[in-house]
C-alpha positions as CSV (number, residue, x, y, z in Angstrom):
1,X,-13.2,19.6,-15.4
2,X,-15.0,19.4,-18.8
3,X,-14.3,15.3,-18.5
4,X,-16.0,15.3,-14.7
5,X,-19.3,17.4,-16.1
6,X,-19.5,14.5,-18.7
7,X,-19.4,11.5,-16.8
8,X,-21.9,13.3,-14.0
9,X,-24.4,14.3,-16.8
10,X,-24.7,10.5,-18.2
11,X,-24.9,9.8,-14.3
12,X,-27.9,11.7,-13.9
13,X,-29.5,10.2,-17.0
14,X,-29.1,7.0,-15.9
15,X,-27.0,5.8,-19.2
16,X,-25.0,3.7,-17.1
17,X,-22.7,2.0,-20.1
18,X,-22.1,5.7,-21.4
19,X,-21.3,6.6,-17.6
20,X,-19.0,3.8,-17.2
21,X,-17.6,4.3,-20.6
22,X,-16.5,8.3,-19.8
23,X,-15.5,7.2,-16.1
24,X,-13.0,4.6,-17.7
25,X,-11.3,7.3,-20.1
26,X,-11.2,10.2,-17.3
27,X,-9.6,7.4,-14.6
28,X,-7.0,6.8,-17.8
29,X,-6.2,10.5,-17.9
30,X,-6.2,11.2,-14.0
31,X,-3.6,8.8,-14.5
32,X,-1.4,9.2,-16.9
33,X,-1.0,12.7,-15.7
34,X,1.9,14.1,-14.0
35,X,2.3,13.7,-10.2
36,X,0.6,16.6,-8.5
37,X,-1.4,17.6,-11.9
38,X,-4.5,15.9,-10.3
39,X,-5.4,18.1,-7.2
40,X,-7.5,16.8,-4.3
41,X,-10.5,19.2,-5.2
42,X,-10.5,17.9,-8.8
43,X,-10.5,14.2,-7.3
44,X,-13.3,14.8,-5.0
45,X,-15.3,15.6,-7.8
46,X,-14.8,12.8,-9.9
47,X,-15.1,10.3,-7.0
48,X,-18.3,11.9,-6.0
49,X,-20.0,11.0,-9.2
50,X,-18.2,7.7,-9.1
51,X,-19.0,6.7,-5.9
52,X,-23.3,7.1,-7.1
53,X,-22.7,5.4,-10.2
54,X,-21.4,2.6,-8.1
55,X,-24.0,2.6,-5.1
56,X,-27.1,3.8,-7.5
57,X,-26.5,0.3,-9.9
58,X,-24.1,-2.0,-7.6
59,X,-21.3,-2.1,-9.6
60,X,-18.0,-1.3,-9.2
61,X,-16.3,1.5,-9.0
62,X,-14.4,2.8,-12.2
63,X,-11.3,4.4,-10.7
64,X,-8.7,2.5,-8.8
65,X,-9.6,2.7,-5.0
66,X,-7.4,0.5,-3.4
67,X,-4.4,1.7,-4.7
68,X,-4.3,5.0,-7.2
69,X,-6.9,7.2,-5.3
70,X,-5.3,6.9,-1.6
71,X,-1.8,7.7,-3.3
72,X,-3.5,11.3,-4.1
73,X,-4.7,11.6,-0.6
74,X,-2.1,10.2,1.4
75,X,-1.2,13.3,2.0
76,X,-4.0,14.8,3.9
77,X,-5.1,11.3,5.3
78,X,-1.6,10.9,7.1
79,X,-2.3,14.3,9.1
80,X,-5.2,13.0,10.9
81,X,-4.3,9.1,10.7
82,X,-0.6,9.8,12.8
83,X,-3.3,10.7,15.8
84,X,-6.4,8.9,15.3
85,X,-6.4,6.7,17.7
86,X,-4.6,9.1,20.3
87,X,-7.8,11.3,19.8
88,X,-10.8,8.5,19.3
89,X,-9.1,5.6,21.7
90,X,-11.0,3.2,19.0
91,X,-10.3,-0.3,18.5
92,X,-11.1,-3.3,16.6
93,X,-11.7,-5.0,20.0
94,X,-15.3,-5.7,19.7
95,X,-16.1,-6.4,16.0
96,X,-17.7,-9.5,15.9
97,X,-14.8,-12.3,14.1
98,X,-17.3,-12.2,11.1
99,X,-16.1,-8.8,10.2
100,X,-13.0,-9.8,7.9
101,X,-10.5,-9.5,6.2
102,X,-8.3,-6.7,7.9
103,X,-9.4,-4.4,5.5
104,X,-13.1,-4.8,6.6
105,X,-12.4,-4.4,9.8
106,X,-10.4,-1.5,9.2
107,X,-13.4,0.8,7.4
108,X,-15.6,-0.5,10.7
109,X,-13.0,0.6,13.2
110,X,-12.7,4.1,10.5
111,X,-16.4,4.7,10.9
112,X,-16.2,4.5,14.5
113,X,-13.3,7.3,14.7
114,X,-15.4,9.6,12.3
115,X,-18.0,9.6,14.9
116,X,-16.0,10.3,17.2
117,X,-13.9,12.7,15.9
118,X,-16.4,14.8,15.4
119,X,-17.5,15.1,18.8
120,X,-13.7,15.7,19.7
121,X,-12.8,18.3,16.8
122,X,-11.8,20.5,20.1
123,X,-9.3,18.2,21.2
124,X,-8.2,17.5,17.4
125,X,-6.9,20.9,17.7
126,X,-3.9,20.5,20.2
127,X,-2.9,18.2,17.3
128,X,-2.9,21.0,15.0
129,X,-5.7,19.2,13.0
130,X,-8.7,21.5,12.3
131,X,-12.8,21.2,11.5
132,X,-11.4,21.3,8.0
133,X,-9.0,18.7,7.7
134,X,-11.3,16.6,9.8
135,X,-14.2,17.2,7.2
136,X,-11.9,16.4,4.4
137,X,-10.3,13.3,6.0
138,X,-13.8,11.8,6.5
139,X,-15.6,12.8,3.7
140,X,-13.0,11.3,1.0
141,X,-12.6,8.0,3.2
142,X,-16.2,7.7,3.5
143,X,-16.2,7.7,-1.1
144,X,-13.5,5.6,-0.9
145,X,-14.7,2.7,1.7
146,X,-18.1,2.9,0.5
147,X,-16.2,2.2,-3.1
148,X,-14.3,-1.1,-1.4
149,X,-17.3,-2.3,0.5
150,X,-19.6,-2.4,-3.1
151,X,-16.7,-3.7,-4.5
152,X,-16.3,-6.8,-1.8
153,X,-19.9,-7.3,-1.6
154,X,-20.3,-7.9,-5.6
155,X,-17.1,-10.4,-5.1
156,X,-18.3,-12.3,-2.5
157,X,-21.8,-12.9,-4.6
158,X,-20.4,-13.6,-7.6
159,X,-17.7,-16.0,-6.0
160,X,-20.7,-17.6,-3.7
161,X,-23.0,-18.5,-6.4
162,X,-20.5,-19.9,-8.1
163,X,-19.3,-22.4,-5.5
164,X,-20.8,-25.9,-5.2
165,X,-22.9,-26.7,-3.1
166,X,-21.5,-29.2,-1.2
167,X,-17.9,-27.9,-1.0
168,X,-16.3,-28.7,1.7
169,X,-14.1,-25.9,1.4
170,X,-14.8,-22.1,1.3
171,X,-12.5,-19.8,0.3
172,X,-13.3,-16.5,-1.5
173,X,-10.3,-14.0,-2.1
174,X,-8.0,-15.9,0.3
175,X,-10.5,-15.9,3.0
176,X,-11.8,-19.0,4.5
177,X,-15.6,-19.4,5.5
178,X,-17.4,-21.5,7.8
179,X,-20.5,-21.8,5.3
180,X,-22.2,-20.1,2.4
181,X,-24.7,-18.5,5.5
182,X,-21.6,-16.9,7.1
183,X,-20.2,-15.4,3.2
184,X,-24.0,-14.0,2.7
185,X,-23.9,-12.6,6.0
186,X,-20.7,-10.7,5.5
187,X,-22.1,-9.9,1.8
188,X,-25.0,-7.6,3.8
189,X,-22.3,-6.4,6.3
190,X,-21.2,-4.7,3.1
191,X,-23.8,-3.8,1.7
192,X,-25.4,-2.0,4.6
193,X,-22.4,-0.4,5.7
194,X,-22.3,2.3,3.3
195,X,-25.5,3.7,4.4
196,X,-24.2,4.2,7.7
197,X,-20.9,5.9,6.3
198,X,-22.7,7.9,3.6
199,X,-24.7,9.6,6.5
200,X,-21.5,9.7,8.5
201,X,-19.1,11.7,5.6
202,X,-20.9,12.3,2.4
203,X,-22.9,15.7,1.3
């Protein structure tokens, strides 16, 4: 926990590099550790401070959210995930094609559950899913998405700018593009969206 406190205290005095620097050695030890040594409390607390450093200077996130930090919550996610859509009914149906790759469209269709779900915490219960676990299922995806949605929107600038200008062909990160307009334009998608899912999920 000592670690955490370290990387939130150069967070809150906006040393960024010292920030990024402690985030990069407690992500190493989180790990390297033993399965099951790194609980879920302990991860919402680095993430929590992760997840500002990210949004407060648009960079990205230290830890490993697309991979390592849904292996640690797998766990909790799968209890609410196996009836989501039993419970919400929400589909992809009606984002608007410029919401993609899959994995876009997946933290839009997320968000709408979470609203959702919260209206229906009642009828979460016949699934044995409580307040609880429905609090702790959206809060961490909310750090997590809001994590990948930074993260897509600093790739899709970088790659933009760097494309020629008259390419014919657009193509960031295996996704194809009908014109620089449509890549900014799914740039602000993710860089609005954690607004929405911060006020959603996140104390």
């Amino acid at each position: 926990m000592a670690g955490v406190l370290v990387f939130l205290r150069k967070v809150l005095c906006r040393n960024m590099i010292a920030a990024q620097f402690h985030g990069k050695i407690l992500r190493q030890l989180c790990e390297m550790a033993e399965e099951g040594v790194v609980t879920n409390h302990f991860l919402d607390s680095v993430i929590f401070v992760d997840s500002h450093l990210a949004a407060e200077y648009l960079i990205r996130p230290v830890l490993d959210i697309e991979t390592w930090v849904p292996n640690v919550y797998k766990s909790t996610w799968r209890k609410v995930d196996s009836h989501i859509y039993k419970i919400t009914a929400e589909t992809e149906e009606k984002l608007h094609h410029t919401v993609a790759p899959q994995s876009l469209r997946d933290i839009f269709v997320r968000t709408r559950q979470a609203i959702v779900l919260l209206h229906r915490s009642e009828e979460a219960k016949v699934y044995e899913i409580d307040f609880e676990t429905i609090y702790y299922w959206l809060n961490s995806h909310s750090y997590v998405d809001s994590g990948i949605l930074i993260d897509r929107y600093l790739t899709l600038v970088e790659e933009a700018t760097a494309l020629p200008t008259a390419s014919a062909s657009l193509e960031i990160a295996g996704q194809p593009f009908e014109s620089l307009g449509a890549i900014y334009t799914q740039s602000a998608l993710c860089l609005a969206a954690p607004f929405a899912i911060r006020g959603i999920g996140q104390e």
